[in-house]
C-alpha positions as CSV (number, residue, x, y, z in Angstrom):
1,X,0.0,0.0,0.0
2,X,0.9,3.4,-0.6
3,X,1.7,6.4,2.7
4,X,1.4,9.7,2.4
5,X,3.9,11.7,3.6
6,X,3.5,15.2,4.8
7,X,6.2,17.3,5.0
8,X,6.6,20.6,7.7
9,X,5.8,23.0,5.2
10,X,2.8,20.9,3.8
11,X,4.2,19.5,0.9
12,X,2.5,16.0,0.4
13,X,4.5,13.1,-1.3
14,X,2.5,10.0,-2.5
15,X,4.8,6.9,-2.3
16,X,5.4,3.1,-1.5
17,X,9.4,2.9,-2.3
18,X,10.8,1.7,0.8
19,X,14.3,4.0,0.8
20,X,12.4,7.4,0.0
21,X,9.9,6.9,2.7
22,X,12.3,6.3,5.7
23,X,14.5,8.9,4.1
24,X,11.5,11.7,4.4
25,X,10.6,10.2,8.5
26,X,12.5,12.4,11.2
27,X,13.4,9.0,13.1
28,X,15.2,9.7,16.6
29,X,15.3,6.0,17.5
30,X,19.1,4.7,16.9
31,X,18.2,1.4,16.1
32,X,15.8,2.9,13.2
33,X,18.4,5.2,11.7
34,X,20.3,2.0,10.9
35,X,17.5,0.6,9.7
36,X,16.8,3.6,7.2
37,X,20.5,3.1,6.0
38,X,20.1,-0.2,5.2
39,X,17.4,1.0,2.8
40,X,19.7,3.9,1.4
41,X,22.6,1.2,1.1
42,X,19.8,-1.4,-1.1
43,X,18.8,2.0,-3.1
44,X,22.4,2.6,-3.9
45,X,23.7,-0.9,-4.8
46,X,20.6,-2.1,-6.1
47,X,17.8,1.1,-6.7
48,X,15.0,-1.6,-6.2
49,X,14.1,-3.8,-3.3
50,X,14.0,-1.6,-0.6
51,X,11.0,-2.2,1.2
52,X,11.5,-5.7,1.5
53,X,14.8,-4.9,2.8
54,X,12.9,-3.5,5.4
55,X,10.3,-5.4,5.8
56,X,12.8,-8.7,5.7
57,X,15.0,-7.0,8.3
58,X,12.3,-6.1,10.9
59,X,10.5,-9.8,10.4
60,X,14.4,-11.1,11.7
61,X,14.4,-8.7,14.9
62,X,10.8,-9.8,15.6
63,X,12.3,-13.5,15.6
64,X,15.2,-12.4,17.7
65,X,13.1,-10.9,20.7
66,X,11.0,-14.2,20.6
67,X,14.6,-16.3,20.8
68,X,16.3,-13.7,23.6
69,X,13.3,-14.1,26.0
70,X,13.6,-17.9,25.6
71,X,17.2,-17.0,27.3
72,X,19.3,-17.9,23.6
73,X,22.3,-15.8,23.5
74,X,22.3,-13.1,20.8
75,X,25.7,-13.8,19.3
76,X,24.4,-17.7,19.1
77,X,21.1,-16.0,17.4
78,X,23.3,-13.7,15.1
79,X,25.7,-17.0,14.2
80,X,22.4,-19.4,13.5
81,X,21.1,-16.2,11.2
82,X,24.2,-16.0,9.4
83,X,24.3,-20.1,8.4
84,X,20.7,-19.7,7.6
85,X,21.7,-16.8,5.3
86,X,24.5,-18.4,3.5
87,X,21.5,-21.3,2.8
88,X,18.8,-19.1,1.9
89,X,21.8,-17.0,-0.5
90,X,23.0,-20.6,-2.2
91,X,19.2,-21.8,-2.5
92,X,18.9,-19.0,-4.9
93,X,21.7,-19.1,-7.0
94,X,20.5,-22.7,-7.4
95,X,16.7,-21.7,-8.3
96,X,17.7,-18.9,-10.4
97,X,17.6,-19.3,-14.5
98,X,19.4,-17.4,-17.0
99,X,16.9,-14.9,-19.4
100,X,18.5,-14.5,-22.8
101,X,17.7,-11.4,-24.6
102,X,19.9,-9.2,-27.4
103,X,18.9,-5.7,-28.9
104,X,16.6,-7.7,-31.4
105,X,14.6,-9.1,-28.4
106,X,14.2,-6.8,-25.5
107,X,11.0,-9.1,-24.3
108,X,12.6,-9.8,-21.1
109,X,14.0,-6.7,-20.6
110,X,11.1,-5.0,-20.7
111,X,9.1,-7.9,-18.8
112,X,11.6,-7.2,-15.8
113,X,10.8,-3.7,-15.5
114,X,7.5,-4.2,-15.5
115,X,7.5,-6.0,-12.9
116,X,9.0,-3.5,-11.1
117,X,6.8,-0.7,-11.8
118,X,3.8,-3.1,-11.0
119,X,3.7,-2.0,-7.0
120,X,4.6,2.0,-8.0
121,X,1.4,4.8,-8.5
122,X,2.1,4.9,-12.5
123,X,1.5,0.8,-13.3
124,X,-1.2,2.3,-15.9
125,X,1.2,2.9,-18.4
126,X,3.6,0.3,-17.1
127,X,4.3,-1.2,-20.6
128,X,4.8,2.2,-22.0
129,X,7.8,3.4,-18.9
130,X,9.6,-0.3,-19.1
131,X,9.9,0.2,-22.6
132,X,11.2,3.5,-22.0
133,X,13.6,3.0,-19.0
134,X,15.0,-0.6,-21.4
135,X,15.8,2.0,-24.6
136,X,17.5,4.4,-22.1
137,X,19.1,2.1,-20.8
138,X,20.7,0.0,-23.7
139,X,21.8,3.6,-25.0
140,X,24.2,4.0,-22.7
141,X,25.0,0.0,-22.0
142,X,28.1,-1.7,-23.4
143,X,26.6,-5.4,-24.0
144,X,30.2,-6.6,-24.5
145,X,31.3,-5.8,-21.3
146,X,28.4,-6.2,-19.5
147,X,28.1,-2.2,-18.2
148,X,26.0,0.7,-18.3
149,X,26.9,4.0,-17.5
150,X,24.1,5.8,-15.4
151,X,25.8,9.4,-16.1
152,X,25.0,9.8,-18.9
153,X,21.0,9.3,-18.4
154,X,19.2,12.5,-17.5
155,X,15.7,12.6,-16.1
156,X,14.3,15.8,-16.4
157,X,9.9,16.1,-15.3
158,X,7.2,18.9,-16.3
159,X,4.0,18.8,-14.8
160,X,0.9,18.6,-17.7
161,X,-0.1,16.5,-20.1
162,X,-0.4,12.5,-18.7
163,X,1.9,10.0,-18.1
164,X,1.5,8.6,-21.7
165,X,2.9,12.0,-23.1
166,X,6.4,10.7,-21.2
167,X,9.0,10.2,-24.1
168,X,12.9,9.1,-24.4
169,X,14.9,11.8,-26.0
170,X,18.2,11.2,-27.8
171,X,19.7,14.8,-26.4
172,X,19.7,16.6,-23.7
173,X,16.8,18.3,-22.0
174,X,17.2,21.1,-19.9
175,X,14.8,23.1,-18.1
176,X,16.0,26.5,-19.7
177,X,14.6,28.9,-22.7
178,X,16.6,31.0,-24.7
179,X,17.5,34.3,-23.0
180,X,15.8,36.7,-25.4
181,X,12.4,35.9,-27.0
182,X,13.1,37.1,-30.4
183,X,16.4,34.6,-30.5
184,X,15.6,32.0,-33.2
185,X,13.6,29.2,-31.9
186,X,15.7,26.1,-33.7
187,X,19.6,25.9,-35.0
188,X,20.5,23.4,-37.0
189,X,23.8,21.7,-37.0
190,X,25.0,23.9,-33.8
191,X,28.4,24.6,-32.9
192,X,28.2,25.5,-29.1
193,X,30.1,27.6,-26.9
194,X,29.9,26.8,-23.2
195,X,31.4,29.3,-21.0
196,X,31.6,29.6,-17.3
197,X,32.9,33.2,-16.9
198,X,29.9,35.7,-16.9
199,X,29.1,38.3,-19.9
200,X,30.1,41.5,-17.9
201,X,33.3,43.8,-17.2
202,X,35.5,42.5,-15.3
203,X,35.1,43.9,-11.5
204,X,38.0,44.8,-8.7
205,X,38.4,42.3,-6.6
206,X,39.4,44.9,-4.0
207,X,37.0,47.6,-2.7
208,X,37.1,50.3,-5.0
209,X,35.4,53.9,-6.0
210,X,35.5,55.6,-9.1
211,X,34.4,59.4,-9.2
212,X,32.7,61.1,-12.6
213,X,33.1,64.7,-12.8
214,X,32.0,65.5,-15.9
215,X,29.8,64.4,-18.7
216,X,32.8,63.6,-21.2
217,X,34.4,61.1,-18.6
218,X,31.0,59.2,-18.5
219,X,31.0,58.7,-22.2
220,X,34.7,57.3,-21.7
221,X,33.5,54.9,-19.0
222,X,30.2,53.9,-21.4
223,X,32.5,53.6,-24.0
224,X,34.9,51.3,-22.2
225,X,31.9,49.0,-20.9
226,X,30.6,48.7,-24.4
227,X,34.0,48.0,-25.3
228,X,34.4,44.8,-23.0
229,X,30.6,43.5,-24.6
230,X,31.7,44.1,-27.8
231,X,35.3,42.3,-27.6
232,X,33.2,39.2,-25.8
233,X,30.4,38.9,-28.5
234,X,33.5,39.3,-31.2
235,X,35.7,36.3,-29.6
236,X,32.6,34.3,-29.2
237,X,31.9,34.7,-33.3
238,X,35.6,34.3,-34.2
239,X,35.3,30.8,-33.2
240,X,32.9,29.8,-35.1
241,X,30.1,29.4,-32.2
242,X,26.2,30.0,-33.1
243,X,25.2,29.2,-29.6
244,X,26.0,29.8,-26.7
245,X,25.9,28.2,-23.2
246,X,26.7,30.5,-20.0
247,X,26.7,29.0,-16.7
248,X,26.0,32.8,-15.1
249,X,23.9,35.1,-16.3
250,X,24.4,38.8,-18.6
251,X,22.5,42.0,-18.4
252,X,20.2,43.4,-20.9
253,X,23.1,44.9,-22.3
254,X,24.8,41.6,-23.8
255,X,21.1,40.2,-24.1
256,X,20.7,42.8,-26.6
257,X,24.5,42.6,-28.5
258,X,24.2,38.7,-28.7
259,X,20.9,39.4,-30.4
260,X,22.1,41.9,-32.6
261,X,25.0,39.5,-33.5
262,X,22.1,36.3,-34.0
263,X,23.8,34.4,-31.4
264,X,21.0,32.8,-29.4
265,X,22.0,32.3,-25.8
266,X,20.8,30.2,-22.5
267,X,21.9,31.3,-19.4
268,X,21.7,30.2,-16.0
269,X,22.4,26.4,-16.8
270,X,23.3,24.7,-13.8
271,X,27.3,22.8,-13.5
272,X,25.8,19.7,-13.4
273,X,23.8,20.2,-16.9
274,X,26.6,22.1,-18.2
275,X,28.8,18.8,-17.5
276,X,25.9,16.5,-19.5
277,X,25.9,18.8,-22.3
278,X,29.6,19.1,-22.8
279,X,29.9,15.5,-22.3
280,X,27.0,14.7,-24.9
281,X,28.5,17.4,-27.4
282,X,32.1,17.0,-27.0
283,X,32.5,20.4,-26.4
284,X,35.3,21.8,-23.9
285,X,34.0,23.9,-20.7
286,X,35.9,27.1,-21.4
287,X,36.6,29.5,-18.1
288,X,38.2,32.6,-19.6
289,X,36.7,34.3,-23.3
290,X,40.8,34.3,-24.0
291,X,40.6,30.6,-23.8
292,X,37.6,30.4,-26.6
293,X,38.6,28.6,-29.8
294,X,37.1,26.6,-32.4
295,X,38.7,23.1,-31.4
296,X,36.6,23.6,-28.1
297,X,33.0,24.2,-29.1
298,X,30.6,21.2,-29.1
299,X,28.3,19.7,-32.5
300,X,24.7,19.0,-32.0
301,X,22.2,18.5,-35.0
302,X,19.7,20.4,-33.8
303,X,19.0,22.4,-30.8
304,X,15.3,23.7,-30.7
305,X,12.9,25.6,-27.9
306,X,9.8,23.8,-27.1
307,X,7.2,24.9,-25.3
308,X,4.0,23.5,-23.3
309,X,0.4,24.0,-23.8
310,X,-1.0,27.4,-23.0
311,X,1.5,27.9,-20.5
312,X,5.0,29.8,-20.7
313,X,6.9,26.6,-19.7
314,X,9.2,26.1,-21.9
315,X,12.3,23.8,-22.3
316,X,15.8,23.2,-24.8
317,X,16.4,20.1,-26.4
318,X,20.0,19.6,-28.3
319,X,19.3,16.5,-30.6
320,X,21.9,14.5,-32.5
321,X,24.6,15.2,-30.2
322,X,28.3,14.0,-31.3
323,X,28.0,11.1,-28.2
324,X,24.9,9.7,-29.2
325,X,24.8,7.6,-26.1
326,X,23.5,10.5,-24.3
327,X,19.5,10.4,-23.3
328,X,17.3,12.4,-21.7
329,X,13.9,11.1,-20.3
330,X,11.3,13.8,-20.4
331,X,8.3,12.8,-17.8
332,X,5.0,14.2,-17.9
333,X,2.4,13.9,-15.5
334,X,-0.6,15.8,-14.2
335,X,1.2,17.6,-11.5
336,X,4.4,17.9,-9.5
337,X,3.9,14.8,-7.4
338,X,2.8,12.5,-10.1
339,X,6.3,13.5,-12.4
340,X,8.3,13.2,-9.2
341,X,6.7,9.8,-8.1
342,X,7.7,8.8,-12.1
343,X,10.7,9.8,-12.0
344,X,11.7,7.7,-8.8
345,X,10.2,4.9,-10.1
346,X,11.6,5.1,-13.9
347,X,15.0,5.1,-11.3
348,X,14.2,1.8,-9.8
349,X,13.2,0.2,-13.5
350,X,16.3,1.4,-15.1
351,X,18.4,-0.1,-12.1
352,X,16.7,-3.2,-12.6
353,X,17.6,-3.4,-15.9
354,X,21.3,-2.5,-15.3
355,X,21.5,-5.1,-13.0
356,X,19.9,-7.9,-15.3
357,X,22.6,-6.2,-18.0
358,X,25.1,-7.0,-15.8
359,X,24.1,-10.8,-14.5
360,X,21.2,-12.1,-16.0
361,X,20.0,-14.8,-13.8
362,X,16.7,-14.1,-12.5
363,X,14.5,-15.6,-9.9
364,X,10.6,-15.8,-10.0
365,X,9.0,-13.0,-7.7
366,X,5.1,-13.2,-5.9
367,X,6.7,-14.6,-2.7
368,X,8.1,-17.6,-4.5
369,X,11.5,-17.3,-4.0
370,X,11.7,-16.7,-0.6
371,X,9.3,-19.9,0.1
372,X,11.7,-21.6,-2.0
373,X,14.5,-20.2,0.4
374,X,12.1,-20.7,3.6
375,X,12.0,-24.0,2.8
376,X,15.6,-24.7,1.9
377,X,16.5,-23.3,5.3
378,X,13.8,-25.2,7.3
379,X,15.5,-28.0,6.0
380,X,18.8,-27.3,6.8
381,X,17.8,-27.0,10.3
382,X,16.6,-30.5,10.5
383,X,20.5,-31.2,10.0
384,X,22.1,-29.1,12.8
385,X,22.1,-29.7,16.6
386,X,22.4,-27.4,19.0
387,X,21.1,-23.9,19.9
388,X,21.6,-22.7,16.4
389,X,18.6,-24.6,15.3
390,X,16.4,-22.3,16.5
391,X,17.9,-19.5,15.2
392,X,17.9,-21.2,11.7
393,X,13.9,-22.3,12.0
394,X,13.4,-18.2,13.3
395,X,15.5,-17.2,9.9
396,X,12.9,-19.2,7.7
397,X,10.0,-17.9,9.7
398,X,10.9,-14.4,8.9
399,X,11.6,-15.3,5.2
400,X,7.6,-16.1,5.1
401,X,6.8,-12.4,6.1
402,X,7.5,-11.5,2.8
403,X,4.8,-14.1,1.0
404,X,2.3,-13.2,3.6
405,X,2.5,-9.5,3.3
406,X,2.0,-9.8,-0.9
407,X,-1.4,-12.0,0.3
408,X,-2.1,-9.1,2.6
409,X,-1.6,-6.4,0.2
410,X,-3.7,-8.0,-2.2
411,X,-6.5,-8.5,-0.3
412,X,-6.3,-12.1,0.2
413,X,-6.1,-14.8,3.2
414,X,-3.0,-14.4,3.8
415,X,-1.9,-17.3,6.3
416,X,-4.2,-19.6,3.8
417,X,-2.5,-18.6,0.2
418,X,0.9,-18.9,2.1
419,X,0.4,-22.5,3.2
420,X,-1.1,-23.6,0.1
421,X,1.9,-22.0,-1.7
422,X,4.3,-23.9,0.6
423,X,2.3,-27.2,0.3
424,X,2.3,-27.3,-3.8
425,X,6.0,-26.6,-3.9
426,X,6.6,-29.3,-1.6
427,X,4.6,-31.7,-3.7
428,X,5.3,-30.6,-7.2
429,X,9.0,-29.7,-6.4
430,X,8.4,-26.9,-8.0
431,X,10.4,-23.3,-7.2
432,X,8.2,-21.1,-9.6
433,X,4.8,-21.3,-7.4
434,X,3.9,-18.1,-5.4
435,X,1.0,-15.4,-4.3
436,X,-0.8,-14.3,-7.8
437,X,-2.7,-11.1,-7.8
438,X,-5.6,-12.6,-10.7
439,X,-7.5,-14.8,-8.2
440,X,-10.1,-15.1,-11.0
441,X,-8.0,-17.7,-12.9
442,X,-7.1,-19.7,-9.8
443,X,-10.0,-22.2,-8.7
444,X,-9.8,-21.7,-4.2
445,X,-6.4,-20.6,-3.8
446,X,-4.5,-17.9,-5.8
447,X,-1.1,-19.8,-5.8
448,X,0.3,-19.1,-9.6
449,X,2.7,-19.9,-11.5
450,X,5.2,-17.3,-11.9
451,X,7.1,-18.1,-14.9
452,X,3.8,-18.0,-16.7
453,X,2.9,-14.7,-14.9
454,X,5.6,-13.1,-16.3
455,X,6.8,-11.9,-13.1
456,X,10.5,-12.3,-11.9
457,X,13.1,-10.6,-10.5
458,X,17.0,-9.9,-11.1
459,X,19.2,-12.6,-8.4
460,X,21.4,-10.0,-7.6
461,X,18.8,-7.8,-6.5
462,X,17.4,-10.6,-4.2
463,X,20.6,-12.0,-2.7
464,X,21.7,-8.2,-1.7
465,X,18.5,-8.2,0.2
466,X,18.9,-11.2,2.0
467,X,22.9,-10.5,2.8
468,X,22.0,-6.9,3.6
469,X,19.0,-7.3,6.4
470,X,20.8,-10.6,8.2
471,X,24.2,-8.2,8.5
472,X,22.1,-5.3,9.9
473,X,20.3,-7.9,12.1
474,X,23.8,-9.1,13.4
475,X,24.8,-6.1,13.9
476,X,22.0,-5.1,16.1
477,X,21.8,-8.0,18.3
478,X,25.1,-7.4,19.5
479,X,24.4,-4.6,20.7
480,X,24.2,-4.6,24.7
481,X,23.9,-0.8,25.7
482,X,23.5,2.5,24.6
483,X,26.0,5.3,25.6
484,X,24.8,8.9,24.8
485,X,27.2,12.0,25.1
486,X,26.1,13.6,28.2
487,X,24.8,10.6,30.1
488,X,27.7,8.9,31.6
């Protein structure tokens, strides 16, 4: 289910991704701050899974308090954990099946990601953002060596229009217009400047004053001003640029030259964009006018203004850039809190799709992996004497939180579809069998079969998860007190 988070000054934030939420929550609680950075460590490593991180993690320490006031020691508790971990973590590798797929069949690609953005607010047009979030992906992705670089992705967001109006761009977007409105609208095959030094006289660093006494000495000081706009404007067309980037902004008084000259010009581009665009254009950053040559200024097909609806938004797109692995995802949504909620989960697909890029062994998802795993480690138990044992049995009891919380969610029995889950993989030795949401095409229980679902998941993504909560866990149970600054 979805919470709805309400900031201090009453911004509201619609959401169900594990990492943001606990990220937004002032928590004062120690033991909960390490439980929000184990979500912030599965967000960076992974960028999906989170909320089963979570939910995995807090299902353990449950177990635990039940095992401590039996008297159990917790390191013996955190050591059974750990073996039960290395058994639940080998049970998958085992389970887990290799996906082919190349750039002629994306099918699983885009199958993977879907199943990601199945739980997320924009599942509506889920087919549409997996497809997306693959072609992004693969545009940046070296297939040969199995890697993707994220950099060079951009996710830009304007509220209007609907989620179906969100499109993949091979550019850059940026949130910018052109800095005069009679500036030509569209340049084709651009050759761009982009300049971090400001289009203005140079100023004293030391304080200064300067005293006119007469009208002739104002003209001389005009004069030199216009002097320093002209000399910029010229150096900018001596090298060939006809655009320009400027990461600070100019007066009305090089507005107006830059116009005269037709040099369109954006200003105010953040460092971060002005990286992306240098990197996507090959163009060199330049810091000093002196500096400005032609071997420095970036290529782009086209660079064009676009604007939206009836409104003034408006927005610059440079197409056809000389590194065409550079993309820009443009989301649209029906206000600021859909396109955000989009853009965090077009984050999560695309990670997911890294991640597959990078290993592409997958394991079936609807609870039926960790009943797989539950299982595995049940049986394990059976083989080990000792306290340990009921550590191990706790580990797969937790494991089954997971299952029972997707029955939950969806409305169902939970305790029920769990058993009857658990009792079909026993007898049809089947790995594949878990919770499925269309309880129409199931006769009593809604136990599906995954693979024909459609619905899997990557194995890294579910081994991190498993490794990450039982180290948090171990961590926390050996714990025995808490010293504050101030209290001893």
């Amino acid at each position: 289910m979805d919470k709805m988070l309400v900031s201090q000054d009453g911004d509201v934030t619609i959401n169900n991704d594990g990492a943001t939420i606990l990220s937004r929550m002032a928590v004062s609680h120690q033991v909960v701050k390490l439980l929000v950075e184990l979500s912030a460590s599965q967000d960076d490593e992974i960028g999906d899974g989170t909320t089963g991180v979570v939910v995995l993690a807090g299902a353990l320490l449950e177990q635990a308090e039940k095992l401590l006031d039996r008297g159990i020691h917790p390191v013996r508790v955190a050591e059974g954990f750990e073996k039960a971990a290395d058994v639940a973590i080998e049970t998958l590798s085992k389970i887990a099946e290799r996906i082919d797929f190349s750039k002629d069949n994306l099918q699983p690609l885009v199958a993977t990601a879907m199943t990601t953005l199945n739980s997320k607010i924009i599942n509506v047009d889920r087919k549409h953002m997996a497809e997306i979030s693959v072609n992004a992906v693969l545009s940046v992705a070296d297939l040969d060596r199995h890697d993707v670089n994220f950099d060079m992705i951009r996710v830009e967001g304007k509220p209007g229009g609907s989620l179906n109006d969100t499109e993949l761009v091979n550019g850059i977007v940026i949130d910018k217009d052109f800095s005069h409105p009679q500036m030509a609208k569209e340049i084709k095959d651009a050759k761009l400047c982009i300049l971090t030094c400001p289009f203005e006289p140079p100023r004293p660093k030391t304080k200064h004053k300067l005293e006119i006494t007469s009208k002739e000495a104002y003209e001389r000081l005009y004069a030199q001003e216009q002097q320093y706009f002209t000399d910029m404007v010229q150096k900018v067309k001596d090298s060939g640029a006809n655009l320009v980037i400027c990461q600070w902004g100019f007066d009305d008084e090089a507005n107006h030259l830059l116009l005269q000259n037709h040099l369109p010009a954006v200003r105010w581009v953040g460092g971060v964009e002005i990286e992306h665009i240098a990197i996507a254009t090959g163009a060199r950053i330049v810091p000093r006018f002196e500096d400005l040559s032609e071997d420095k200024l970036g290529k782009a097909g086209v660079v064009r203004e676009i604007s939206f609806g009836i409104t003034k938004e408006r927005m610059i797109v440079i197409e056809d850039c000389a590194n065409t692995t550079a993309v820009t995802i443009l989301v649209r949504g029906g206000n600021q809190m859909i396109v955000d909620e989009a853009k965090r989960s077009l984050h999560d697909a695309m990670c997911v799709v890294r991640n597959l890029i990078k290993d592409n062994r997958v394991v079936y998802g609807g609870g039926s992996a960790e009943i797989a795993c539950s299982l595995a480690v049940s049986n394990y138990a059976e083989t080990v004497t000792g306290v340990d044992q009921y550590a191990i049995r706790a580990f797969a009891d937790a494991l089954d939180d997971i299952p029972l919380a997707l029955a939950e969610n969806s409305g169902l029995s939970a305790i029920e579809e769990l058993a009857e889950a658990k009792s079909r993989q026993i007898r049809e030795h089947s790995h594949v069998l878990g919770i499925g949401a269309n309880v129409e095409e199931a006769s009593e229980f809604a136990t599906a079969d995954m693979r024909k679902q459609g619905v899997f998941e990557t194995l890294i993504g579910k081994q991190q998860q498993i490794q990450l909560a039982a180290q948090v866990v171990k961590m926390i149970l050996k714990i025995d007190d808490v010293i504050s600054m101030g209290n001893y």
